[in-house]
C-alpha positions in Angstrom: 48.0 108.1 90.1 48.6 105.7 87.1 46.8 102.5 86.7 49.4 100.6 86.8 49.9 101.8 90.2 47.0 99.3 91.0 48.2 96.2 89.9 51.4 93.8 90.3 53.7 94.0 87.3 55.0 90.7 87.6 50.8 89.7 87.7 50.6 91.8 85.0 52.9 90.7 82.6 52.4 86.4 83.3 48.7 87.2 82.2 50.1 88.9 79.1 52.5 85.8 78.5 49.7 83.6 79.4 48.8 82.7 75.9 52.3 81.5 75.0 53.2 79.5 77.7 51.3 76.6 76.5 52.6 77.1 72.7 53.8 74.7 70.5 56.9 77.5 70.0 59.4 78.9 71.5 58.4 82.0 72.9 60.4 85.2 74.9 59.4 88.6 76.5 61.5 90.5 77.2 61.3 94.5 78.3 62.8 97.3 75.5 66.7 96.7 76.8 65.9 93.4 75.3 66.7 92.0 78.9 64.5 88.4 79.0 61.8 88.9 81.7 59.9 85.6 80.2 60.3 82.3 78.3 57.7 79.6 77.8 57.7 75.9 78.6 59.2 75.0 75.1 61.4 77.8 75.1 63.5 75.3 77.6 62.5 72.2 75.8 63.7 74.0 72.6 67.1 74.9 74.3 67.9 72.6 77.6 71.5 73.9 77.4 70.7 77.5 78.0 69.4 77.1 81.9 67.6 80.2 83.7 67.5 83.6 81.2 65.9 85.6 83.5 67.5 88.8 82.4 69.6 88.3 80.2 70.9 90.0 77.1 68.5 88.4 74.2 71.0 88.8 71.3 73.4 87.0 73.9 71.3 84.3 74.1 71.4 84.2 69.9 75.1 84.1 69.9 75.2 81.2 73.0 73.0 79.6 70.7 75.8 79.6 67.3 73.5 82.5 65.3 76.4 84.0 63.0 77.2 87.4 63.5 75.7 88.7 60.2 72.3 87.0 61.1 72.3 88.8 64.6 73.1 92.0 63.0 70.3 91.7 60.5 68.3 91.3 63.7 69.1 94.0 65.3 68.9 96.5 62.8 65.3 95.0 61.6 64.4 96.0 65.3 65.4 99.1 65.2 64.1 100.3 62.0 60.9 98.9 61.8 60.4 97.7 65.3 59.6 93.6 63.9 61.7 91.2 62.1 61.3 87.8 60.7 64.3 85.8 60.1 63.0 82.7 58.0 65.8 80.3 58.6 68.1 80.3 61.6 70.1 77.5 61.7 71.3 76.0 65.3 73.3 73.5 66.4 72.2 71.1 69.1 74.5 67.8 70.1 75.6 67.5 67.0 72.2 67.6 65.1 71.4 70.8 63.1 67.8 72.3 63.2 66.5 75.0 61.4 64.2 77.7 63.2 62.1 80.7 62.2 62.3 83.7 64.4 59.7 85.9 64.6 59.9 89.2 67.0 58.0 92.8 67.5 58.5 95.2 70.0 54.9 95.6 72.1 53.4 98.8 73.8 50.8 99.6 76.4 50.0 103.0 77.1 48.2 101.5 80.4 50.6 99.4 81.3 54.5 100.6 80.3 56.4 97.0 82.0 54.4 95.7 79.2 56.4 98.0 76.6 59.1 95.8 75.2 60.2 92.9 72.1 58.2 89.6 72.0 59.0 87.0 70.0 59.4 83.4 69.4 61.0 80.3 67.5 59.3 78.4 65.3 60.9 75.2 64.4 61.2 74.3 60.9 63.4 71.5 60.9 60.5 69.0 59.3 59.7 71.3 57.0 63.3 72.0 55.8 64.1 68.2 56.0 60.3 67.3 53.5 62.0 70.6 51.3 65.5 68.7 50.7 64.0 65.7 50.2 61.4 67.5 47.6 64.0 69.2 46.1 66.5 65.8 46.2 63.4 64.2 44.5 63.2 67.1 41.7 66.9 67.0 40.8 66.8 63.1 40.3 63.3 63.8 37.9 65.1 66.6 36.2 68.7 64.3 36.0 66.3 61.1 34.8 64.8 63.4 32.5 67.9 64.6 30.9 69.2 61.0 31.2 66.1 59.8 29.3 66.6 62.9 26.5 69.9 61.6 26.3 69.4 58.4 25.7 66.6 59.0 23.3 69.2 61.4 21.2 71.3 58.6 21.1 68.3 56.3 20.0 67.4 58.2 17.1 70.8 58.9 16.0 71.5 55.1 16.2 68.1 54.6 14.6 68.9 56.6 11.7 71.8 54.5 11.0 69.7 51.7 11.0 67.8 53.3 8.0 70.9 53.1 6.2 71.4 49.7 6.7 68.0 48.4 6.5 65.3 47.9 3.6 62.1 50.7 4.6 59.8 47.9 5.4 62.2 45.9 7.6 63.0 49.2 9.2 59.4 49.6 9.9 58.6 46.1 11.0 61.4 46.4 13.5 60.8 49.5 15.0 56.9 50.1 14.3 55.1 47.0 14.5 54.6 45.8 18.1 54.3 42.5 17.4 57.2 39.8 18.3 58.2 39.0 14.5 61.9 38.3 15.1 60.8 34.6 15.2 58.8 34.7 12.8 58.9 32.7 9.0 56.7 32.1 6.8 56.1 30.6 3.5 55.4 33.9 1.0 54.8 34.2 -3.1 57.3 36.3 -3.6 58.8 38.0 -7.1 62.6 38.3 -6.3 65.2 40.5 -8.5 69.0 39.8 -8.7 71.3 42.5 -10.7 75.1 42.7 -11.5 77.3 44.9 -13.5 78.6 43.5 -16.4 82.8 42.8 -16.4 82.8 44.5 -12.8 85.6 42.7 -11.8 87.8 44.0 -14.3 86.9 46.9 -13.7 87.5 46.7 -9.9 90.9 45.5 -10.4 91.3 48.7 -12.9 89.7 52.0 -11.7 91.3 53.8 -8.5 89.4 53.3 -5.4 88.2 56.3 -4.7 86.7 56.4 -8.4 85.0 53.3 -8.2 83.8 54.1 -4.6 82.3 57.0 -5.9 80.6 55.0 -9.1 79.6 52.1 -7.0 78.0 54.2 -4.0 76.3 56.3 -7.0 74.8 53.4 -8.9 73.8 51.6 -5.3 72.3 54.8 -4.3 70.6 55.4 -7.9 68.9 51.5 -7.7 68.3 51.9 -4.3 65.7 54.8 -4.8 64.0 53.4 -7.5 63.6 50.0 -5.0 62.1 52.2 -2.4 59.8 54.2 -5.4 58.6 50.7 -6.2 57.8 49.4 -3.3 60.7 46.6 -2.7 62.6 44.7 0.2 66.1 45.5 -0.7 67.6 42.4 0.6 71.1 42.6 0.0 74.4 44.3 -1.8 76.9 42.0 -2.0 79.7 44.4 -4.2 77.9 45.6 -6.9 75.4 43.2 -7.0 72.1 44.3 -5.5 68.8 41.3 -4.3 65.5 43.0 -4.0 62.4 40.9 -3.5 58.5 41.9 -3.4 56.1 39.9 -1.9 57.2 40.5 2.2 57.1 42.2 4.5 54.2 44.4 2.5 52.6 42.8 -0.4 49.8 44.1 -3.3 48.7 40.5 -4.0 51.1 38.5 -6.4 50.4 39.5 -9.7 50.5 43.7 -8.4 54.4 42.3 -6.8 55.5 41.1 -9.7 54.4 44.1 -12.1 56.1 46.5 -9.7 59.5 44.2 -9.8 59.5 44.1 -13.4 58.9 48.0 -13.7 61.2 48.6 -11.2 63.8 46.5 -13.3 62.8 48.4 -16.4 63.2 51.7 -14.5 66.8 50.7 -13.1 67.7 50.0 -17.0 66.4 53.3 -18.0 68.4 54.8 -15.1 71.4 53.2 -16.2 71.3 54.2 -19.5 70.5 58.3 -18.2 73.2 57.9 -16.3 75.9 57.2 -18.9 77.1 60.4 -19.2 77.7 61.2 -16.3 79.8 57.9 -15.4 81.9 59.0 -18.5 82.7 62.4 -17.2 83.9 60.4 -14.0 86.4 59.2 -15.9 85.0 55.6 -16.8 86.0 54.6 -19.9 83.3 51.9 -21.2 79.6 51.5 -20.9 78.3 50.5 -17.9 75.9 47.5 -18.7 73.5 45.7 -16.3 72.1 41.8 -16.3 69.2 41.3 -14.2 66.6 38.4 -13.6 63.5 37.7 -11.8 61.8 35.0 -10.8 58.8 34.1 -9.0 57.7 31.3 -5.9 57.0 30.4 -2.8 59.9 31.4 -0.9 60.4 30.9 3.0 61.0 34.6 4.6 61.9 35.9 8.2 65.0 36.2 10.3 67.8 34.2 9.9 71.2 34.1 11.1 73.1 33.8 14.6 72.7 35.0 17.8 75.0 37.7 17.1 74.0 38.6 13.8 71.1 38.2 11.5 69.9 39.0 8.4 65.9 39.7 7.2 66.2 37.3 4.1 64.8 34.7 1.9 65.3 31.6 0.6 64.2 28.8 -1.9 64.0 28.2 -5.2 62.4 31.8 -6.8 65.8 33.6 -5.2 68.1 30.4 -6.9 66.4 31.0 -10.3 66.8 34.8 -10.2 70.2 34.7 -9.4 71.0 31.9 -12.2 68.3 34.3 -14.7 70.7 37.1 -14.0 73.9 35.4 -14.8 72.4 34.3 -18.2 71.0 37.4 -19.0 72.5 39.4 -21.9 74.0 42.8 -20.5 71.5 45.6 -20.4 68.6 42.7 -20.7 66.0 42.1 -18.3 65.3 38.0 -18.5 62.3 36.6 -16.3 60.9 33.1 -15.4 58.0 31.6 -16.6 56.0 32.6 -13.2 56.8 36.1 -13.3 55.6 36.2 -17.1 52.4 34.7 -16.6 51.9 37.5 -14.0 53.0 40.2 -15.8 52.1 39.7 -19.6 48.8 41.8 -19.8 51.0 44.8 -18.4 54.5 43.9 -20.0 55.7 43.2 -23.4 57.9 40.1 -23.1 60.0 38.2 -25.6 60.0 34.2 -25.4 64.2 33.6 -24.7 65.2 30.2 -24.4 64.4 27.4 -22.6 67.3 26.1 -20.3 68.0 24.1 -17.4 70.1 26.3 -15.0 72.2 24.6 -12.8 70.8 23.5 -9.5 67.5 22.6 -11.2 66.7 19.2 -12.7 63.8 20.3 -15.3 64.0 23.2 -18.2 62.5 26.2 -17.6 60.9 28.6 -20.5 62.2 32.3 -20.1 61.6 35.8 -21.2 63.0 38.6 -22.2 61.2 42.1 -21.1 60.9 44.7 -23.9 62.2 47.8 -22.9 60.3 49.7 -25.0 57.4 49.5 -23.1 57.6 51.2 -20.1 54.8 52.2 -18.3 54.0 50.6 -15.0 53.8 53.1 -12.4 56.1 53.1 -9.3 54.1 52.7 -6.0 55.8 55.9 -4.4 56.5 59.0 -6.1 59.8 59.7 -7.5 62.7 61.0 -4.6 65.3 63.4 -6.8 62.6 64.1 -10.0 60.3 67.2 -10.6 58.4 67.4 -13.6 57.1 71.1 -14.0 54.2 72.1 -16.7 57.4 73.1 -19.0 60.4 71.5 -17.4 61.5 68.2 -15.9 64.3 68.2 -13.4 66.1 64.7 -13.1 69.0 64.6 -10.6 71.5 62.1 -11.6 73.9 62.3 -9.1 72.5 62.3 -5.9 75.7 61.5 -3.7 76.3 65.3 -3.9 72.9 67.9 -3.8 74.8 70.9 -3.2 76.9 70.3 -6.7 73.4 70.0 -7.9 71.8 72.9 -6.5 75.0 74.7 -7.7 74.6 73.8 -11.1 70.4 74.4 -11.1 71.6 77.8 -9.9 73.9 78.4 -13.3 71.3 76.9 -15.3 69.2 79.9 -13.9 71.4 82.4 -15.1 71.9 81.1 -18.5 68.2 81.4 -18.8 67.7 84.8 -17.7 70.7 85.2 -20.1 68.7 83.9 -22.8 65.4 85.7 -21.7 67.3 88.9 -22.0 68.8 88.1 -25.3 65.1 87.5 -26.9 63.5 90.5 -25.3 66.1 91.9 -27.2 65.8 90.8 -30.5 62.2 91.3 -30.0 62.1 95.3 -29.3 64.7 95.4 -32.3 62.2 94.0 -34.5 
């Protein structure tokens, strides 16, 4: 006689389901037909619609409940091959709310007892879980679409930043977008050395050239005087056509007389520029001598922001930028003139010429000037050189910088007409 001859299987198997008839899950026995001989307290809270299951078909039960068929035949088959299965996300329907369920089941075995031989399982419901998941992931995709939203829209900042740069002098550029401090209200009263340069007969020869020609030697010059600005240490104010208003002084300064020695050698560098440049312009295709006036003067000046809402300009004004302007137009071409000021600053460094002594209009009391000697350049730009390399035997000096490749094309063929040469010596010298 078997031991289970002894004791009441329905006894039997409520002390077996004892432990899950309290749980927080849903929870089924049922024998190895898969017929449900048990379900717990929250099996019914889980699933009101389903009334009494005692004995019936469990998968039945899964399809009652909406599982798809695919789901119910990956059940099935888990059972039968490995005897367990865990099915991480079943997804039910329940008036009109969907919740989201693990199931977990495992067939079970007594050798004492075989009622107690058959699949227990139960539902675990996930729908909180699934619900904190979408919201996590929800949360993730608006980091990872703010993030690519903020890339973007620092892309577009540094491209539009960049062509600030173009437009701005490298100090303003920095004040603007390095300096934390509110300065767009901002004017002061500053000792500045301010330059003024135009091309001699440049309307003429406006009215003359074709426009792309005197695009191309206007954007060349600009760009020329424009490095040698930036090597010295200047503001570039302005272009207004082929005139160009640098200024030293603000928003950087090296004291006043260091401002006005670096205006001055910039000038004087610009001339010598002009003059290396020459033969170049000519193979362009323009026909006289380009020739450059240029003044400088030296005072207190008031400097900041100015303009409208809409637009502004970082500029000066006062009497040093009025002078300049008027030294410039008085200036012989190719001369540098200064004022009085700016010679008193520079004439331990700078060879300067006494001029004349005029009353330019706008000003009600003569003023000496000064012609600066060309012959004496020597004042040291504050930044080195952009476009020139000076090697131990050679000095490279790019004159045209509007185009690098042309240049790097042409360093290339000035290569091979060394070598050439090279080749040609080593060949005199072993027929020697």
């Amino acid at each position: 006689m078997g031991l289970e001859e002894y004791f009441n299987s329905d006894k039997v198997i409520d002390l077996s389901f004892f432990n899950f008839q309290n749980a927080i899950t849903a929870a089924y026995f049922a024998d190895k037909d898969f017929k449900i001989l048990r379900v717990n307290n929250n099996f019914c809270n889980f699933f009101p619609a389903l009334g009494n299951l005692q004995g019936v078909y469990f998968p039945e039960v899964l399809k009652v409940l909406g599982v798809p068929d695919n789901v119910l035949q990956e059940f099935m088959k888990a059972m039968d091959d490995n005897g367990r299965v865990l099915l991480p996300r079943v997804e039910i329907e329940q008036n009109g709310e969907t919740k989201v369920y693990s199931l977990l089941s495992t067939t079970t075995s007594n050798p004492d007892f075989p009622y107690l031989q058959g699949i227990q399982g139960q539902f675990v419901d996930r729908t909180n879980e699934d619900n904190l998941r979408k919201e996590k992931e929800k949360l993730i995709q608006e980091q990872l679409r703010n993030q690519e939203l903020i890339k973007t829209k620092s892309e577009r900042l540094e491209e539009i930043s960049k062509r600030l740069a173009s437009y701005l002098s490298p100090q303003v550029y920095k004040s603007i977008f390095e300096d934390s401090r509110e300065t767009s209200k901002q004017h002061k009263r500053k000792n500045l050395s301010v330059f003024f340069s135009d091309i001699v007969r440049f309307t003429d020869m406006s009215d003359t050239l074709e426009p792309e020609l005197l695009a191309k030697l206007v954007n060349n010059y600009l760009s020329e005087m424009t490095n040698i600005a930036i090597e010295f240490g200047g503001t570039i104010d302005k272009f207004i056509g082929d005139a160009v208003m640098v200024f030293f002084g603000d928003p950087e300064s090296d004291g006043d007389r260091q401002d006005a020695i670096s205006c001055v050698g910039m000038a004087l560098q610009m001339q010598q520029r002009i003059s290396e440049l020459q033969d170049y312009w000519k193979s362009l295709g323009i026909g006289n001598e380009i020739q450059v006036r240029m003044g400088i003067a030296t005072g207190y000046c008031t400097v900041g922001d100015f303009g409208s809402e809409q637009r502004r300009d970082y500029t000066a004004f006062g009497s040093a930028v009025n002078l300049a302007a008027r030294l410039e137009s008085l200036a012989l071409p190719g001369e540098i003139l200064v004022s009085e000021q700016t010679y008193e600053l520079v004439l331990r460094d700078i060879n300067c010429t006494t001029y004349k002594t005029v009353t330019p209009k706008g000003f009600s009391r003569p003023i000496n000037t000064y012609t600066v000697q060309q012959d004496t350049l020597s004042v040291a730009s504050k930044y080195p050189p952009k476009y020139k390399k000076l090697g131990n035997r050679v000095s490279i000096d790019i004159f045209d910088t509007t185009d690098l490749n042309a240049a790097i094309v042409e360093l290339k063929e000035i290569e091979q007409e060394l070598e050439r040469l090279f080749k040609d010596a080593e060949n005199t010298s072993s027929d020697q």
